[in-house]
N, C-alpha and C positions, 0 to 999 in steps of 0.2 A: 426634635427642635420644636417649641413651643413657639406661637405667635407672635410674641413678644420678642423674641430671639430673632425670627426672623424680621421684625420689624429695626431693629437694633442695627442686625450685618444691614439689613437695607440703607439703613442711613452712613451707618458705615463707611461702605462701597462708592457713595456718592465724594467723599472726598477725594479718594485714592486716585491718582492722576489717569490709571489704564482703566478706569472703569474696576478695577477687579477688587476684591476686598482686601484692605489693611494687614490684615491677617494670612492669606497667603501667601507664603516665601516659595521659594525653589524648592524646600524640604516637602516631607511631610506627605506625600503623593498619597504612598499607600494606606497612611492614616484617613486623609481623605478619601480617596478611594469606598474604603472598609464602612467608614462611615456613611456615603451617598447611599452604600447598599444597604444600610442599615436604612435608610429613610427610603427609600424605593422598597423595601421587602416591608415597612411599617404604613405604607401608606395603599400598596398593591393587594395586600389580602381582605383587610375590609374593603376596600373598593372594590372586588371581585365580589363580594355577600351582596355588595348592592346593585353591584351590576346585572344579575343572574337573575333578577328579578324578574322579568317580564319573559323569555327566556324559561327560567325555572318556571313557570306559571304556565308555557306551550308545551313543556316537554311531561307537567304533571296532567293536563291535560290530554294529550297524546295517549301517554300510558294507559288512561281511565276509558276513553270513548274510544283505544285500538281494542277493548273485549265487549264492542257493540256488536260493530258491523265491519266488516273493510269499505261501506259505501260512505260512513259514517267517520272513519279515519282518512279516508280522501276527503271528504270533505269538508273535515278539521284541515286538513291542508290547506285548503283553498281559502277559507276564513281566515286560519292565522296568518298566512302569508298579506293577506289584505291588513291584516292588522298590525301586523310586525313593520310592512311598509311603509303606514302612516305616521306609527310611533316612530319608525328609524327615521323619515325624512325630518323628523323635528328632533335631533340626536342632538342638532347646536344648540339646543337649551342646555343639555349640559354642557357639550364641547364648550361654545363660545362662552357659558357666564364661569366654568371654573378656570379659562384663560385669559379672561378679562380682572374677575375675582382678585386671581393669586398674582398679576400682572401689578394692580395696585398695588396689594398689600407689601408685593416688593420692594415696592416704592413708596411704603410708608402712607398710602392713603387707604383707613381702615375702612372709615366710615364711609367714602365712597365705593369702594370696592361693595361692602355691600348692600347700600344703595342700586347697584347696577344689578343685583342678585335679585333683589325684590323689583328691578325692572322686569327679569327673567321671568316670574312668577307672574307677572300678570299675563306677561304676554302667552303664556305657558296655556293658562284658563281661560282668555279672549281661542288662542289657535284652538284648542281642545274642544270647546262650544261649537265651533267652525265645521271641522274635522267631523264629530260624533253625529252632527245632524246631517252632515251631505253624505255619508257611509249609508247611514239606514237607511234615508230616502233614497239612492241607488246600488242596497246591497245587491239584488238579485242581477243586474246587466251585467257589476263588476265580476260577481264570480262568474258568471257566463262566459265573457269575454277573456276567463281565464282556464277555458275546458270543462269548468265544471257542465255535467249534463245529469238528466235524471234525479235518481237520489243519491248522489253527490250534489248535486246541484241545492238538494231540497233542504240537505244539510248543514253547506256550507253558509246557506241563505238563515239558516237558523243560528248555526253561531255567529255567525256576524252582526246581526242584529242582535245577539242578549248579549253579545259582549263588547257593543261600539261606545256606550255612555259612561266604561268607565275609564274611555281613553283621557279625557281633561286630569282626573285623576292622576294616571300616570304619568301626564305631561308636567303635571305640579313637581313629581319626585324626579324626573327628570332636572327639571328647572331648581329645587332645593338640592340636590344633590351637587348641582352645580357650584353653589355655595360651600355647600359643606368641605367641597374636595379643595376652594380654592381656600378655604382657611385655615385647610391641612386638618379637618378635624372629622373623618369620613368614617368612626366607629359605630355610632349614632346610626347612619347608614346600612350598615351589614345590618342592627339590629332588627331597624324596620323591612327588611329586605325578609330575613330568616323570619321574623312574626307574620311577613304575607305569604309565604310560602306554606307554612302551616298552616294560617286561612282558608288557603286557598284550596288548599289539599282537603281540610277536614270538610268545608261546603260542595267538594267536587264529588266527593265521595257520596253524601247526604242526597244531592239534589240528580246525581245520575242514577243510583243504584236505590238509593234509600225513596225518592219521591218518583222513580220515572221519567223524570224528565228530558233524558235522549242527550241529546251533542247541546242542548240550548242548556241543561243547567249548566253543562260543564261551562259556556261562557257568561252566563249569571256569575258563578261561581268566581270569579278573574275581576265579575265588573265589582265586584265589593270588597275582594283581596287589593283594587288598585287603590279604591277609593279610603280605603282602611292607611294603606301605605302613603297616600298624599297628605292626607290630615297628621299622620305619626310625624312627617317633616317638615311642613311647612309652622305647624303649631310654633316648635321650637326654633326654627330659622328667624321669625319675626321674632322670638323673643330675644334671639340671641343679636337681631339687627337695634332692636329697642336699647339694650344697655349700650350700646355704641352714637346713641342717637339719632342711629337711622330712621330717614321717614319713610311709611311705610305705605302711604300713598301711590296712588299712579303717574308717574310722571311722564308724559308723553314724546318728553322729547327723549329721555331716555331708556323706553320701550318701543320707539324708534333707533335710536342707536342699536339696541339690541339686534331689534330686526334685521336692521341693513348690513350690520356686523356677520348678522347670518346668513344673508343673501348664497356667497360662495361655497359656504359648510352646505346650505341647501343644495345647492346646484352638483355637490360633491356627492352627498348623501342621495340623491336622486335616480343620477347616474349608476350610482353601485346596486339601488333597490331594485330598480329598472332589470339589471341584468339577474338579480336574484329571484326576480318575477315573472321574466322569461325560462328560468332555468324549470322552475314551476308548471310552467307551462307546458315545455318541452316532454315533463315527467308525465303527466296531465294526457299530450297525446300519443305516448307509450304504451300505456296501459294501468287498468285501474290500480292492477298490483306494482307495479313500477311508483305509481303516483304515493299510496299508503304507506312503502317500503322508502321512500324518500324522505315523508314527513318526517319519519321515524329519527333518520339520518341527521335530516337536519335539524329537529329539534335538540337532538343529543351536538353537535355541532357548533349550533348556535350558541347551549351552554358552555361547552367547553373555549369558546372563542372569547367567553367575557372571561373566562380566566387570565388569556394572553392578555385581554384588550385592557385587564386590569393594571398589568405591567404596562402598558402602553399612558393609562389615564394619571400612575403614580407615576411617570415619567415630565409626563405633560405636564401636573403640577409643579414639580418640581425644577422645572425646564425656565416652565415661565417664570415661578417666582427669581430666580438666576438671571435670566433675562431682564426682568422689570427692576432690578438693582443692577443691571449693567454689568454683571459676572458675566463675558460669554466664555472664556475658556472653561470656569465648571460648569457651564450649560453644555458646551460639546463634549464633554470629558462624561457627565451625564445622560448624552445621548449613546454612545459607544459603549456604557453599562447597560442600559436599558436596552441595546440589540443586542448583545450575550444574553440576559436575562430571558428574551422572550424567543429566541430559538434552542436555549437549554430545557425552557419552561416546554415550546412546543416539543421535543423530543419525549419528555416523561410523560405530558398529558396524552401525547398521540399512541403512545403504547399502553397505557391506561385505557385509549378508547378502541384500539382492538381488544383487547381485553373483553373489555364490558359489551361490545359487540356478539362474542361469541357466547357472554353469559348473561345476558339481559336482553336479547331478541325475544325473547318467548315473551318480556314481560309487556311487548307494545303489540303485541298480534297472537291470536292464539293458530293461525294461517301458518301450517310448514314453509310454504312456497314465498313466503312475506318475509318471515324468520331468514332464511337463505340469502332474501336479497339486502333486508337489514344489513348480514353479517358481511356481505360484500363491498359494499356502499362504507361502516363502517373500518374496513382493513384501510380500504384506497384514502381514506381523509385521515386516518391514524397514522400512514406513510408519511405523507404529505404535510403533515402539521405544523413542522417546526421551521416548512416556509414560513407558513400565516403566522405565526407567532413573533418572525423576527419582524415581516413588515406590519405586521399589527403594531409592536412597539415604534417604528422608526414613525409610523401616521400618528401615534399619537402625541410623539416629538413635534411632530411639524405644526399639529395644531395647537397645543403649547404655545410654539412661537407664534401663533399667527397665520403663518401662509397659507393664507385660505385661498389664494387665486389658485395658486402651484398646484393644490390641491383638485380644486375644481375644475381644471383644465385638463388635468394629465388624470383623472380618473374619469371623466367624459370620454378622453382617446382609451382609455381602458374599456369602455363600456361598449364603446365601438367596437373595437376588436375581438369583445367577447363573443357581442352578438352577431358578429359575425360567423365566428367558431361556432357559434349554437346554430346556427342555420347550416353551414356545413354538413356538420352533426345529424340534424335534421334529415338531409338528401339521405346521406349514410345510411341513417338506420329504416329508410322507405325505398333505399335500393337493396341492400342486403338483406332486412328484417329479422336483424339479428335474435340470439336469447334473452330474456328476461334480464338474466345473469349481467351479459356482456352488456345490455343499455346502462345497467345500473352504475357498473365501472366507471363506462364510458363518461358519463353524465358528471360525474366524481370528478375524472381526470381531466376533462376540460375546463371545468370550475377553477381546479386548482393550475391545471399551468398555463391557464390564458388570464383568468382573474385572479387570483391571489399571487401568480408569478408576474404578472402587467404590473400590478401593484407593485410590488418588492423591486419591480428595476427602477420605475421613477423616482419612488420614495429613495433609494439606495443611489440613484446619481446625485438627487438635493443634497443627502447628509453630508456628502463627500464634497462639499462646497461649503460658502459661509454667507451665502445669500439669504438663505431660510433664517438668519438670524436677522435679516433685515428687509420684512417681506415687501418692501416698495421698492426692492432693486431686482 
C-alpha cells in the first residue's frame, strides 16, 4: 500500500456510517486476511534491519573485546547495559512519534503527522545532549553501583565514557525512524542500519586489535557508527518533511506534546530497564564468569528480540494507521495476525538461537568454562522464545493504539514482581551456592516466566477486550 492509498481508504472510511471502510463486505476475509500479512511481513523485515541496530553494535562489540580479557567482557557488560538503558528509556521517540505519525496520516493529515516527526527529532538531540553529559560526569559510581569492581570496574568506566557522545546520535535515528515507519516507508532504515553495522565492525576491529586501544576503542567505534546512522536519516526525513511543507523548525508546544505523549511510554520503559538492570546485577554478584557468560546471552538475545519486536512495530504501524481512519475491526483482525506471527516467529528464531549457542560460544570467549555457560544460558532463552515473541507483538499492538497508561501500569506491577523473584533468587543462591551451570539457568528462567510471562498475561487480558482501542476508557 503506498501513502497515497492509504491516505485515499483514509478518507474513505470517514464516510462509511460503522467507521469501517466502504469497501469491506462480508466477503473477501481470507483475501484480506492474505493481504494484511503481505503488509505486516513488507513492513516487519526492514524494520527488523533497523531495529538491530544499537543491539547489532553490543553484540559486535561483545564478540571483539570477549578475546581481551574476561575482566574486560564483564565489563562491557556493565557499560552497555548502562547504555542500552538510557537509549531504551527514550524508546518512545520512536514508539510514540511512529503512532502519532501513522495515526494522522490515517486520517489524512500528512503534513501534520510529519510536523510531529520533526517535533520528535528535536526533542531526540535536546534529550541526547542531556543524557550524554550526566553519563560521563557519573560514569564511574553508576557502574559501581552496579557490581562492577576492580578491573571490571576500570573497564566498564572506559567504555562508557568513549561510547556516551554518540548516544544524541542514536536518539536522532530513533526519533527519524519514527517517521519513517509511520509513513510506511522503513526500507531507507534497514539501509542505514546494515551501513552502521559494517561501520562499526570495520572501526572495532581497527581501534581494538589494529591501534590498542582495549574496550575504549570498541566504544569509540559505536560512538561514530551512531553518529554516521543519525545523519544517514535525518538528512533525508527533513527533506522528505520539506516537499510536504513541513516546517522544520522547533516548535515548542509540539515538542511538548511529544514529551508528555511520552510521559507513560517513559514510565513503561523504565520499569522494564529497571528490572533488566537488576538482572545484571544479580549476574554481577554471581560471579565474574556468570556476569561475562551473560553479556554474551544477552547481547545475542537482545538481537534476536528486535527480530520479534519488528513484528510487533509492523503491527503497530499498521494498527494505528486502521485505527486513525476508524477501521477497528481490521485493527483487531490485525492484532490476532500479528500474535500468530510473532509466536511462530518466536518458535524458528529460538531454535536458530540454540543452534548458534552450541556453535558460536567459542566466538564471544576463548574461556571453556564461559563457552559452557553461554551454551546454557542460550538453550533456556531459545525454549522460552516464542513466549516473548507472541507478547512482544501483542505490546507493540497496544502501543499503536496508544494505551500508554495500560501499559505503564501493568508493566510497573511487572517490575515489581520480578524484583521480587530476583531477590528470592538472590537468598537461593547465598543459601545453596549453587554451580555456575545451575545460576546461569536459573537467572534465564526467572527472566522469562516472571518478566516476559508478567508481560504476556496483561498484554493477553487487554487484547481480549476493546478498551485498548479506546485508551481513555
Amino acid at each position: 500500500m503506498t501513502i497515497d492509498d492509504s491516505t485515499a481508504t483514509a478518507r474513505a472510511s470517514h464516510d462509511a456510517p460503522d467507521g469501517r471502510d466502504k469497501r469491506d463486505g462480508d466477503d473477501g476475509n481470507d483475501g484480506r486476511n492474505g493481504h494484511a500479512f503481505t503488509q505486516l511481513l513488507a513492513l516487519a523485515l526492514p524494520t527488523f534491519g533497523q531495529l538491530i541496530a544499537e543491539p547489532a553494535f553490543v553484540m559486535i562489540d561483545t564478540a571483539i573485546v570477549g578475546h581481551i580479557t574476561g575482566a574486560a567482557l564483564a565489563g562491557l557488560s556493565v557499560g552497555s547495559t548502562i547504555v542500552l538503558t538510557a537509549v531504551g528509556l527514550c524508546v518512545f521517540l520512536a514508539y510514540g512519534t511512529t503512532s502519532q505519525v501513522a495515526q494522522l496520516m490515517g486520517a489524512g493529515k500528512r503534513k501534520q503527522g510529519l510536523e510531529a516527526g520533526i517535533d520528535g527529532l528535536w526533542l531526540a538531540l535536546g534529550i541526547g545532549i542531556i543524557i550524554s553529559a550526566t553519563l560521563f560526569l557519573f560514569a564511574q559510581p553508576l557502574c559501581r553501583a552496579m557490581g562492577a569492581q576492580g578491573d571490571v570496574l576500570i573497564n566498564a568506566v572506559r567504555y562508557l565514557r568513549a561510547i556516551v557522545f554518540g548516544l544524541p546520535g542514536m536518539l536522532l535515528v530513533y526519533a527519524a525512524n519514527g517517521i519513517f515507519r509511520g509513513i510506511k516507508q522503513v526500507r531507507i532504515t534497514f539501509i542505514a542500519a546494515s551501513a552502521g553495522a559494517l561501520v562499526n565492525t570495520a572501526l572495532d576491529v581497527l581501534f581494538v586489535f589494529g591501534l590498542n586501544w582495549g574496550v575504549a576503542g570498541s566504544g569509540f567505534a559505536t560512538l561514530i557508527a551512531q553518529w554516521f546512522m543519525g545523519i544517514f536519516l535525518v538528512v533525508p526525513a527533513l527533506v522528505w518533511a520539506r516537499k510536504d511543507d513541513a516546517d522544520w523548525r522547533p516548535r515548542l508546544a509540539g515538542i511538548f506534546h511529544t514529551a508528555s505523549d511520552g510521559v507513560p511510554l517513559f514510565i513503561r520503559t523504565l520499569a522494564l530497564r529497571a528490572s533488566l538492570v537488576a538482572t545484571v546485577i544479580l549476574a554481577a554478584h554471581m560471579s565474574t564468569q556468570v556476569l561475562a557468560a551473560y553479556q554474551a546471552v544477552n547481547a545475542t538475545w537482545n538481537f534476536v528480540l528486535n527480530m520479534l519486536d519488528a513484528i510487533g512495530i509492523a503491527g503497530q504501524t499498521l494498527v494505528a494507521t486502521e485505527l486513525g481512519a476508524g477501521r477497528r475491526q481490521r485493527a483487531k483482525a490485525m492484532t490476532t495476525l500479528a500474535g500468530k506471527a510473532g509466536w511462530i516467529s518466536g518458535i524458528v528464531i529460538g531454535i536458530g538461537m540454540v543452534v548458534f549457542g552450541f556453535v558460536a560460544a567459542a566466538a564471544f570467549s576463548p574461556s571453556p568454562s564461559i563457552q559452557h555457560l553461554i551454551m546454557v544460558g542460550m538453550v533456556v532463552q531459545g525454549v522460552l522464545l516464542p513466549l516473548a515473541g507472541w507478547m512482544w507483538a501483542l505490546d507493540g499492538i497496544l502501543i499503536g493504539a496508544r494505551d500508554y497508561r495500560y501499559l505503564a501500569v501493568t508493566c510497573t506491577i511487572t517490575a515489581v514482581i520480578y524484583l521480587s523473584a530476583l531477590a528470592g533468587l538472590n537468598a537461593l543462591d547465598m543459601t545453596l551456592n549453587p554451580s555456575a551451570s545451575v545460576r546461569m539457568a536459573l537467572l534465564w528462567l526467572v527472566l522469562n516466566v516472571f518478566f516476559i510471562g508478567g508481560r504476556a498475561i496483561f498484554n493477553a487480558t487487554r487484547i481480549r477486550g476493546e478498551a485498548w482501542m479506546h485508551p481513555s476508557a
